[in-house]
C-alpha positions in Angstrom: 25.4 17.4 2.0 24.8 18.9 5.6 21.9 21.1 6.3 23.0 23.4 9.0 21.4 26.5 10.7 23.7 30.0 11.1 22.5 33.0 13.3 24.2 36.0 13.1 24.0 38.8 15.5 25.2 42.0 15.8 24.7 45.8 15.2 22.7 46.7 12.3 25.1 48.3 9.7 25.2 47.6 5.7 26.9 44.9 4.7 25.9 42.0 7.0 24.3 39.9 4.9 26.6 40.3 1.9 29.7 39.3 4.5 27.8 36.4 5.9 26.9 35.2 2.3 30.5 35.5 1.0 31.9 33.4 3.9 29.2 31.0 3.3 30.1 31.0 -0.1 33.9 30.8 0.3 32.9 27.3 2.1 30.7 26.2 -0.6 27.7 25.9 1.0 24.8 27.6 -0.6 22.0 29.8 1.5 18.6 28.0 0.9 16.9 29.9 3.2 17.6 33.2 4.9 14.9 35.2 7.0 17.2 38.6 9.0 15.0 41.5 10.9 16.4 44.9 12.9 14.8 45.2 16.3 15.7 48.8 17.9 19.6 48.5 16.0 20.2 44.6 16.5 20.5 42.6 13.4 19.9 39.3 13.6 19.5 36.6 10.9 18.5 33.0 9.9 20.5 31.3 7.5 19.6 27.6 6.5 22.6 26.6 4.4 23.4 23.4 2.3 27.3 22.4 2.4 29.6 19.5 2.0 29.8 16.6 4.0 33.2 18.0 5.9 31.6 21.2 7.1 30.2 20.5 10.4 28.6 23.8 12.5 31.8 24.1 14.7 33.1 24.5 11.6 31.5 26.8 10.0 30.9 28.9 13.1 34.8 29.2 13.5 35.3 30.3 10.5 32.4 32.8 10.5 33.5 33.9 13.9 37.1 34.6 12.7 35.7 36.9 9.7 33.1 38.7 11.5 33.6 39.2 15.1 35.7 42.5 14.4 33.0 43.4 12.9 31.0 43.2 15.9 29.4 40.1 14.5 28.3 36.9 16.8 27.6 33.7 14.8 26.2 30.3 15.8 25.4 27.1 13.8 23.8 24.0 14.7 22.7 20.9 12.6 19.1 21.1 11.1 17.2 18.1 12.4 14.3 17.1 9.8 11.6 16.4 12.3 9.2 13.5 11.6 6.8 14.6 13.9 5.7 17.7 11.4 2.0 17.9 10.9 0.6 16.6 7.7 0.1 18.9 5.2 -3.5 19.9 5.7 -3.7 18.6 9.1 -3.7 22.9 10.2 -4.5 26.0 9.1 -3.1 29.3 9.0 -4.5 32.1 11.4 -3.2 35.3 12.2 -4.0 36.3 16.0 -3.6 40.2 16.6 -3.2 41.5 20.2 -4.1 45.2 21.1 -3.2 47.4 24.4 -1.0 48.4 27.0 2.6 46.8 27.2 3.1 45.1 29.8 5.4 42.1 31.8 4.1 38.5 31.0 1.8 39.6 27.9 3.6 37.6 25.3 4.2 34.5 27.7 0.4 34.4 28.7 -0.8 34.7 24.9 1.4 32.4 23.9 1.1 30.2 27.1 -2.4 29.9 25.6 -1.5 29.0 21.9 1.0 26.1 23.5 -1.8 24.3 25.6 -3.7 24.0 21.9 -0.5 22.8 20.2 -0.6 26.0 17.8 2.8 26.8 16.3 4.3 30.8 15.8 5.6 30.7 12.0 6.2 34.6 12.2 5.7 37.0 15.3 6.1 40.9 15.3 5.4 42.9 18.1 4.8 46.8 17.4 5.5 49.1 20.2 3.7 52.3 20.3 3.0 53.1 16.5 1.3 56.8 15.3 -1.9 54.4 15.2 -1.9 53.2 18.5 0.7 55.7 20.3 0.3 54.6 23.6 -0.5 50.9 22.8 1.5 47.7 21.5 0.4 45.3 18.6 1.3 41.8 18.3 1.0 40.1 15.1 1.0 36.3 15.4 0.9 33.9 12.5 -0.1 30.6 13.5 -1.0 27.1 12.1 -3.8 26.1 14.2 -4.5 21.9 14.1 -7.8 20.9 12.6 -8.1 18.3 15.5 -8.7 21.5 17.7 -12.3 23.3 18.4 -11.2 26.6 17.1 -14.1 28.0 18.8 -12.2 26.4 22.4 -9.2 28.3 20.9 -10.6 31.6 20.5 -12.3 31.7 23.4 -9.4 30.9 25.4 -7.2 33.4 24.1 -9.6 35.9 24.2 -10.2 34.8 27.9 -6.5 35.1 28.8 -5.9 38.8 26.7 -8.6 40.0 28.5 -6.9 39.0 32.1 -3.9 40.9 30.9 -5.7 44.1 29.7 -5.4 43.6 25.8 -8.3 42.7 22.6 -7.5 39.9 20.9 -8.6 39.2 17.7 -8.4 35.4 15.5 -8.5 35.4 11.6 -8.0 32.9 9.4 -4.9 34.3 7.0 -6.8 34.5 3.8 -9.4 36.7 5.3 -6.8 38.6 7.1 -4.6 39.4 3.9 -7.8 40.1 1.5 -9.3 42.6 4.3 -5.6 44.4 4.4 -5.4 44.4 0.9 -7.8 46.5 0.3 
């Protein structure tokens, strides 16, 4: 069996994901994994997909490609590596780090600039632009894995250094704190 990675990209519209999964289907591999998310009309989604051994990514991209680019559809795939370099289990822990104020060029480079220099990984990003909250203001919602070989308190310093040099509050929370404060 191959483990491969498909992206599809296109115009939001019903039906995407249901299209993609047929095809997949139709080539017997099954989705193990899919994560998809609209950004201002543009679909785009994350399939990790388990098939045979003769279904390579060229492959499976052609034949997406032939079923879905009428559609408006754009589809890659690419093998999935299984890195051995992934922390140990327990070697990090999960943090959500919330940015707050004005858009502006560089903002999510020099945050994350910050986050790459203490070898803390994104596992989900979203970036809010101008909500009823905060209507003339953006919010950036990092979850990260932060090493335990790290001085958080280095960390959070740093990061609130460097938001504060580009004109937005930062703000670091472990992710069990974060989601029992919001679930209230």
């Amino acid at each position: 069996m191959n483990t491969i990675a498909v992206t599809v990209l296109g115009n939001d519209r019903p039906g995407i994901v249901c299209e993609t999964a047929s095809v997949l289907s139709e080539m017997n591999c099954n989705i193990e994994d899919v994560s998809q998310t609209v950004l201002q009309n543009e679909f785009s989604g994350i399939f990790i997909v388990s098939g045979p051994a003769d279904i390579t990514p060229e492959i499976l991209a052609q034949s997406l490609n032939q079923r879905l680019t009428s559609q408006g559809l754009v589809c890659y795939a690419t093998m999935v590596q299984k890195d051995q370099s992934s922390p140990d289990a327990g070697s990090t822990e999960p943090f959500v780090v919330i940015s707050i104020g004005r858009d502006r060029v560089g903002l999510i480079a020099g945050i994350t600039a910050v986050m790459k220099e203490f070898e803390v990984n994104i596992s989900n990003l979203q970036f809010i632009n101008r909500t009823s909250t905060f209507p003339e203001q953006t919010v950036t919602i990092y979850e990260v894995d932060i090493p335990n070989k790290i001085r958080l308190s280095e960390f959070v310093s740093a990061i609130r250094d460097k938001g504060s040099g580009l004109g937005v509050e930062v703000s670091v929370q472990h992710k069990k704190i974060f989601e029992d404060i919001n679930r209230l």
